[in-house]
C-alpha positions in Angstrom: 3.9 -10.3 -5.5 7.3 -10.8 -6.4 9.3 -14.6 -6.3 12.2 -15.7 -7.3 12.3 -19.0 -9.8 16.6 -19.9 -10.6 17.6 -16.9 -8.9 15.7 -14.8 -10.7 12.8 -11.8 -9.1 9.3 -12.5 -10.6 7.0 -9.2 -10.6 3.3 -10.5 -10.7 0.0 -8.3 -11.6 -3.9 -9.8 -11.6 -5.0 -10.0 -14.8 -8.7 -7.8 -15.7 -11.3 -10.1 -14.1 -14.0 -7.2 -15.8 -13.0 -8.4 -19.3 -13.4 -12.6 -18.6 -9.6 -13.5 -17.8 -8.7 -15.0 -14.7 -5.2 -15.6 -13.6 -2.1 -13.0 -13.8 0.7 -12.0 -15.7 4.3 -12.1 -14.4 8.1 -11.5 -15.9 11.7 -11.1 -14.8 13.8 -8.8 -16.1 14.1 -10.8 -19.6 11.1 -12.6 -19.8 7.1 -12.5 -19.3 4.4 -15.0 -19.0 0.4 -15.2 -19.0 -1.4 -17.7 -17.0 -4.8 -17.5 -18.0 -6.7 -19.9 -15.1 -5.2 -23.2 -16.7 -2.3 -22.9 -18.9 1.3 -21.0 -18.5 1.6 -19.4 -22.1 5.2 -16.9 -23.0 4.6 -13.8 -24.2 6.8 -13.5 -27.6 5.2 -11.0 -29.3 8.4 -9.3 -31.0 6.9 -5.9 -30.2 8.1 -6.7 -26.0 11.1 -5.4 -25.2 13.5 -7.5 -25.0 15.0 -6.9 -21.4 12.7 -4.9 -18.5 13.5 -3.4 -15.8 11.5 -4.8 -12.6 8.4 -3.9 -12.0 4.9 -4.5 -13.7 1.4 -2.0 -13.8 -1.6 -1.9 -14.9 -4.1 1.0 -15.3 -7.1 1.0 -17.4 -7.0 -2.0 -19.5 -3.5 -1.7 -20.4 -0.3 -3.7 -18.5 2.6 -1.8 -18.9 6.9 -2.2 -18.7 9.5 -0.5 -19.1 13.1 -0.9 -20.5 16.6 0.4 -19.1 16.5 3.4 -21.4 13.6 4.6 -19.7 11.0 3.2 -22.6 7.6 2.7 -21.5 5.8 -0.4 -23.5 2.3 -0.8 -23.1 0.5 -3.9 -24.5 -2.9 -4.2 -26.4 -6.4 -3.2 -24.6 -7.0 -6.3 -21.9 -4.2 -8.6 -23.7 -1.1 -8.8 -22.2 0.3 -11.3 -25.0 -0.3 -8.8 -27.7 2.2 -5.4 -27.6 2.1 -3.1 -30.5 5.4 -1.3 -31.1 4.3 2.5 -31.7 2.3 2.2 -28.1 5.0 3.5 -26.2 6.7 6.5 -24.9 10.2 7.7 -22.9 10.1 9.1 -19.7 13.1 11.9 -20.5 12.8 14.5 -18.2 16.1 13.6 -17.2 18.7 11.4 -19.6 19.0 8.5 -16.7 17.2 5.4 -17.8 15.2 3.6 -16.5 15.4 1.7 -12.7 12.0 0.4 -11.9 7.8 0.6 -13.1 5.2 1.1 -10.5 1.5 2.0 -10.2 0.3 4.6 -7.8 -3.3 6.0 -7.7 -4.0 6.5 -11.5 -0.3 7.5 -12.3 2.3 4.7 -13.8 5.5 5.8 -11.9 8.5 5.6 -14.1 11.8 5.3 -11.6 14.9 6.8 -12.9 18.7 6.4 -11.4 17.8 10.2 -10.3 14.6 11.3 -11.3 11.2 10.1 -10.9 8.0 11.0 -13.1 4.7 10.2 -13.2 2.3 9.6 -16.2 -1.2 9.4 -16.3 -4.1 8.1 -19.0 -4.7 10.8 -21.3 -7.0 8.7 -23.7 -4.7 9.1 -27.0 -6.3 6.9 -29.5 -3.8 4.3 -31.0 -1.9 3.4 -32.4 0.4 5.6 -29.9 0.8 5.4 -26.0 -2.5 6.3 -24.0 -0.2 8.1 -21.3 1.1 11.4 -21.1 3.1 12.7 -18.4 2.4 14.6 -15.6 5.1 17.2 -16.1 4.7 18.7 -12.9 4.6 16.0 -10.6 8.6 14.9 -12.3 10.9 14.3 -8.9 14.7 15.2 -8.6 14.6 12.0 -6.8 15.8 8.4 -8.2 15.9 4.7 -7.0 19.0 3.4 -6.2 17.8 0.0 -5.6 14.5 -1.6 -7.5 14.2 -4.5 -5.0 13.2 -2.0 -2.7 10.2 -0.5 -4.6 7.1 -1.8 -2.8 3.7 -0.7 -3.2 0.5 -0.6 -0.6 -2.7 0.7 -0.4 -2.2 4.8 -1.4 1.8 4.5 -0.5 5.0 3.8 -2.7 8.2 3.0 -0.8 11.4 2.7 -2.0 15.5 3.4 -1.7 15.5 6.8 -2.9 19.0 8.7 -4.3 19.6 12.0 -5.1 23.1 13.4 -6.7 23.9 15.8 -3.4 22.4 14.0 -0.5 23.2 10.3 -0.7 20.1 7.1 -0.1 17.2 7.6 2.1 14.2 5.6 2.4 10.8 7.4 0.8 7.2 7.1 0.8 5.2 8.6 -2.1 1.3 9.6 -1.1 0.5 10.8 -4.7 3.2 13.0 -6.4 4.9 14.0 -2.9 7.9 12.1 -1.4 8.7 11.8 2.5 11.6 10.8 3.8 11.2 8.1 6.5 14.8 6.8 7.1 16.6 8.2 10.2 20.6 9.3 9.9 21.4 5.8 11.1 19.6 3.9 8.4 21.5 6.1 6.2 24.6 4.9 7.1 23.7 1.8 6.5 22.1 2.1 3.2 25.1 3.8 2.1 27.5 1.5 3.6 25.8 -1.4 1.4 26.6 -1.9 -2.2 22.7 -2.8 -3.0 23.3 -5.7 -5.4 20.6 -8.0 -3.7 17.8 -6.4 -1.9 14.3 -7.3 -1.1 11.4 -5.6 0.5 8.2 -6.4 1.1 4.8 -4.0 2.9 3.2 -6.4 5.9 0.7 -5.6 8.4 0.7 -7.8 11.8 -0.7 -7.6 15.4 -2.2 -4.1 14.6 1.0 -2.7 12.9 2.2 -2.0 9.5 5.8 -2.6 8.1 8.4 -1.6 5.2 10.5 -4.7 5.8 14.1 -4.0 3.6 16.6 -6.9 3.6 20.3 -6.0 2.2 21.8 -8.9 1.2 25.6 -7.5 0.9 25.3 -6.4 4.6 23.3 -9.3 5.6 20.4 -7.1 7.5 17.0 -6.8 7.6 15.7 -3.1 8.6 12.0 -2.8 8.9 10.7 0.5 9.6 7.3 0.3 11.7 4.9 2.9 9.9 2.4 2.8 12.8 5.3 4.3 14.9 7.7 5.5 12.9 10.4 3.3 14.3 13.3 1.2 12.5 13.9 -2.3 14.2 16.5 -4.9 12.9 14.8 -8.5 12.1 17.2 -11.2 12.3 16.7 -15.2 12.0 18.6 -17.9 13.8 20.2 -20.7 12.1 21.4 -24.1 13.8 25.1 -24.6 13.6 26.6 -28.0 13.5 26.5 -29.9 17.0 29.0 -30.0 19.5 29.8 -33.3 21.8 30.2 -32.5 25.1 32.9 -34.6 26.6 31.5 -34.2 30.2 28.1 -33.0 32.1 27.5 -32.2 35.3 25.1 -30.7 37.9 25.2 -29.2 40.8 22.8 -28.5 43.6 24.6 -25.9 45.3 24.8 -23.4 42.4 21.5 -25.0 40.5 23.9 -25.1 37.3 25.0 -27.6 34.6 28.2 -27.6 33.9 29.8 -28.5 30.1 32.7 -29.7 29.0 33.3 -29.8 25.2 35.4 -31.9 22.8 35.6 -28.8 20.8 35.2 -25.0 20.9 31.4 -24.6 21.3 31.8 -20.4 19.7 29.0 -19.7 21.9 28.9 -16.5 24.0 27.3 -15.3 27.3 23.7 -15.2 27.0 23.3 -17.5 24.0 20.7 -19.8 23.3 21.2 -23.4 22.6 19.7 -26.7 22.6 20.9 -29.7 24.5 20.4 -33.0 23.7 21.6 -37.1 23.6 22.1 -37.2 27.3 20.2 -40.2 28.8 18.9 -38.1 31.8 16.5 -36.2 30.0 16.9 -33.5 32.6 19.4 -31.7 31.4 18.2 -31.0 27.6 15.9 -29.1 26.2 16.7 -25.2 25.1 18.0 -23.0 27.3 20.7 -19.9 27.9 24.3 -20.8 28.3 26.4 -18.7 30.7 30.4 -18.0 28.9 33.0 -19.7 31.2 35.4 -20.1 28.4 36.1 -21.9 24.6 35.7 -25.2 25.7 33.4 -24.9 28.9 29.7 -22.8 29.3 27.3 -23.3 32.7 23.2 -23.0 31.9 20.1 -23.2 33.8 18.6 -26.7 33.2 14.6 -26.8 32.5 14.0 -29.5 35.6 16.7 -30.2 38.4 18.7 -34.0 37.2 18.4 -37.1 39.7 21.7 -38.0 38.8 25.2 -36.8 37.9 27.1 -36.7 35.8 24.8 -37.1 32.7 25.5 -40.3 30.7 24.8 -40.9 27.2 26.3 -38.9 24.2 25.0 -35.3 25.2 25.5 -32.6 22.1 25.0 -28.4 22.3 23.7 -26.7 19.3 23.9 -23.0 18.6 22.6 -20.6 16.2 24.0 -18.3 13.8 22.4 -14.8 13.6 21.5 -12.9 10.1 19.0 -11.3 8.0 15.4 -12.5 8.3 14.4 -15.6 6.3 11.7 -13.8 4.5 12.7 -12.1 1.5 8.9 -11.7 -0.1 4.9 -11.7 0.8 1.9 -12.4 0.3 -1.4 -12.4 2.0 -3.9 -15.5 1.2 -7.0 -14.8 3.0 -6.2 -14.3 6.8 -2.6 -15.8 6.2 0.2 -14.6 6.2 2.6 -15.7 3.9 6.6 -15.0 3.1 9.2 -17.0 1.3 12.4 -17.2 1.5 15.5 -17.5 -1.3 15.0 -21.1 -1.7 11.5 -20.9 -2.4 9.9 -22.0 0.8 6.9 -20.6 2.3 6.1 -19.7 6.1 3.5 -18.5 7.6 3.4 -15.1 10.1 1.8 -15.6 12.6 2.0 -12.8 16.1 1.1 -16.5 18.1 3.6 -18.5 17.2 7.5 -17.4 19.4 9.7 -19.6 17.6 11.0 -19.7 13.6 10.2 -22.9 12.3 11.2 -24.1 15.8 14.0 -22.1 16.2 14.5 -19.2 18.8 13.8 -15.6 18.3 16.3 -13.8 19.4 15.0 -10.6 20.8 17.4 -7.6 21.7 16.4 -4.0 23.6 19.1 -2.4 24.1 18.1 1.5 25.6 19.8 5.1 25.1 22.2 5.7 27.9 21.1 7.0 30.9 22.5 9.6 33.2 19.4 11.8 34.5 21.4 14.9 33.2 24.5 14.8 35.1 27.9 13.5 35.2 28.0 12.6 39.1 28.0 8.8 39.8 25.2 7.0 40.0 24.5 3.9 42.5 21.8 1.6 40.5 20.2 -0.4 43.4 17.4 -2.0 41.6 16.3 -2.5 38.1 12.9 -3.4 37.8 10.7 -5.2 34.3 7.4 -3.9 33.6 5.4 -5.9 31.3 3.0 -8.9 31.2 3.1 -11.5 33.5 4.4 -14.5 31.9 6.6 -17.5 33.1 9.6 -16.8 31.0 13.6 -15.6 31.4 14.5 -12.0 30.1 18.1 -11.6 30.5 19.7 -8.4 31.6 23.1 -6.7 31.3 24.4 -3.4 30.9 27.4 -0.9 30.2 29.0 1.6 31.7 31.8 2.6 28.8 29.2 4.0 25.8 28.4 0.2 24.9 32.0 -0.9 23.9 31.9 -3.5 27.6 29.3 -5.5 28.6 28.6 -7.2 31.8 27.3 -10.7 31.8 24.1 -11.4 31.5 21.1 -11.5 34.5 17.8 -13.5 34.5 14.9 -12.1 35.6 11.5 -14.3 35.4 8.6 -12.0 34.3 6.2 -14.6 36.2 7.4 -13.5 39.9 5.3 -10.7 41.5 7.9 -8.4 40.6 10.5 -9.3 37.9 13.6 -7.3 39.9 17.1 -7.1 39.8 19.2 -5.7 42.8 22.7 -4.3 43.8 23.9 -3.2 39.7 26.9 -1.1 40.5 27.4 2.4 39.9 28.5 4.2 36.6 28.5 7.8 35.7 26.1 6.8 33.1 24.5 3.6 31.5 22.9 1.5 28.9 21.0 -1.5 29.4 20.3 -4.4 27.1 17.6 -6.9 27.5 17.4 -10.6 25.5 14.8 -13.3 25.3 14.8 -16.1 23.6 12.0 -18.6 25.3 9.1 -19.6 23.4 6.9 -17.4 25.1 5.0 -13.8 24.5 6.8 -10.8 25.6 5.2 -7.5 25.6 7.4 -4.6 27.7 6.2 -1.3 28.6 8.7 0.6 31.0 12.2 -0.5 32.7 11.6 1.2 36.3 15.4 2.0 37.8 15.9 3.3 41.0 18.6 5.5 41.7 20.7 7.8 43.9 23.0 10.1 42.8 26.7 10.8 44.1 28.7 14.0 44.6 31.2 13.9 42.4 
């Protein structure tokens, strides 16, 4: 489990409860610690190298590190304060230093800026290295990134380079790498200059997850490994309030209308929170509807006795960017991550709101054109999914996603969640948002259709 204390990425390893120790060893890149149950103790034995690469592993009594020349340091037999200076070794295959240290299986993985190899306990008697390296198993494959190394169960993932063919995301099962990034990912691995990144292995509601956040680019791709799919995580944070000058309903059109003292830099579809106004009618959190800078429309949660409001009504947006979590850890049943300023959340696939903020989901589909270029007349667009009281919001292009339309609601409680009379377009892409704190679970859009003749 990796954290970050000043800025700086912790690698932690259990110490060997077989030989009486309980409690774990941890170190950044310059130093280590032992905490042995009760007591945080440095390691300064002048036999540890001085600066480390990230990454920690243990295998068969001995905790090992490694340095940026691609040095491998092992410490004494169950005694990670005590390091002997001849029990080491240099992965070499390849003159390209060293990027990160990992276990997998019974082999300590030594990640180069190009090559990867693998080493194993050959039982040489000391004062030397017990390793020896499993020459065959040596990879033309290197990590650009060691943020992104992550280990679970029989797996190793991580940002993988090679000198012809650019970053791609691998899995290692023993010696032999997959790629599991698609071309799209790839662009944006190699968009980013990977100078912050964190990843983390998670499994929730029946699915596992490789959950990579680039800082630089401010995006969080996790790649479900029960599927095979890649998904952007995002998290919402509250902006400053906005006064709204005036507030008013409407019975005909079952809207609220707002007035700002200020551009509210909301857009259609967003979700907000409304508050201060005396009729407590119109706040609570809802969808705005774009009129312009200064003036938005929205649904409110319970029809207002009075107009207009009275009191000192406020909106409150939200800012979208990489998910909060930037490590994990499971503590019994929990679910833990933490984020960079050290604060811990819980995961939980029951909870529909970020520490009381919205999630903001997006689906946005391929386009659609049923194999021909003749117009098509979209009469009815119709949700399939559980039944649940809540507002998914639909629009859709018809211009290869560069316009949008505004935004539709459609209540997944109602016998049939439909929308009717969508237009016509040659072909099109729909996009659906939710935002309520509510479950959603989708399984099919159902369109119905006719086709033109030209």
């Amino acid at each position: 489990m990796p954290v970050t204390v000043p800025g700086l990425p912790f690698d932690f390893i259990q110490t060997d409860v077989a030989a009486g120790t309980v409690g774990f060893v941890f170190k950044s890149t310059a130093d280590a610690f032992y905490y042995d149950g009760s007591t945080v103790t440095k390691i300064t034995d002048g036999d540890y190298p001085a600066t480390t690469v990230r990454g920690i592993a243990y295998l068969d009594g001995t905790y090992y590190v490694m340095d940026p020349d691609g040095q491998i340091f092992g410490s004494d037999l169950n005694t990670p304060t005590a390091w002997t200076a001849l029990n080491m070794l240099v992965a070499q295959m390849e003159p390209d230093g060293g990027m990160a240290l990992a276990r997998l299986l019974n082999y300590i993985v030594a990640f180069g800026t190009y090559t990867t190899e693998f080493f194993f306990d050959a039982g040489n008697p000391a004062p030397g290295s017990p390793l020896a390296p499993y020459s065959s198993g040596m990879l033309n494959i290197g990590c650009a990134s060691a943020g992104s190394v992550v280990q679970t169960n029989n797996q190793l993932f991580f940002i993988g380079v090679t000198k012809q063919r650019g970053r791609s995301v691998y899995t290692l099962t023993g010696t032999t790498p997959q790629i599991i990034s698609t071309p799209s990912i790839e662009r944006i691995l190699n968009s980013d200059d990977l100078s912050s990144v964190f990843a983390f292995c998670i499994k929730i509601a029946g699915h596992n997850f490789y959950v990579l956040t680039l800082v630089d680019s401010d995006i969080t791709l996790a790649c479900d490994l029960t599927t095979g799919d890649w998904k952007e995580w995002t998290s919402l944070t509250a902006a400053s309030p906005v006064t709204i000058s005036s507030l008013t309903y409407s019975s005909s059109t079952g809207l609220c209308s707002a007035t700002t003292s200020g551009a509210h830099n909301r857009s259609d579809g967003d979700p907000v929170t409304i508050a201060g106004a005396t009729q407590t009618e119109y706040n609570g959190a809802v969808n705005v509807t774009y009129v312009d800078a200064t003036h938005f429309t929205y649904v409110p949660l319970s029809v207002p006795s009075v107009t207009p409001a009275t009191g000192s009504p406020t909106v409150t947006g939200y800012t979208s960017g990489a998910f909060i979590g930037r490590f994990y850890a499971g503590f019994g049943n929990i679910e833990l991550v933490q984020d960079a300023a050290g604060n811990l959340y819980t995961l939980s696939p029951d909870v529909y709101q970020d520490n009381g903020v919205p999630i903001d989901v997006h689906i946005r589909t391929p386009l659609i054109d049923g194999g021909t270029n003749d117009k098509k007349f979209f009469s009815k667009l119709q949700i399939i999914g559980d039944s649940t009281d809540t507002q998914v919001f639909v629009r859709y292009s018809g211009d290869d996603y560069q316009t949008w339309t505004k935004y539709r609601a459609a209540n997944l409680g109602l016998r049939r969640a439909a929308l009717h009379r969508l237009g016509q377009d040659r072909r099109r892409a729909f996009e659906l948002r939710h935002t309520d704190n509510t479950p959603l679970r989708l399984e099919a859009l159902e369109l119905t259709v006719k086709v033109g003749n030209n």
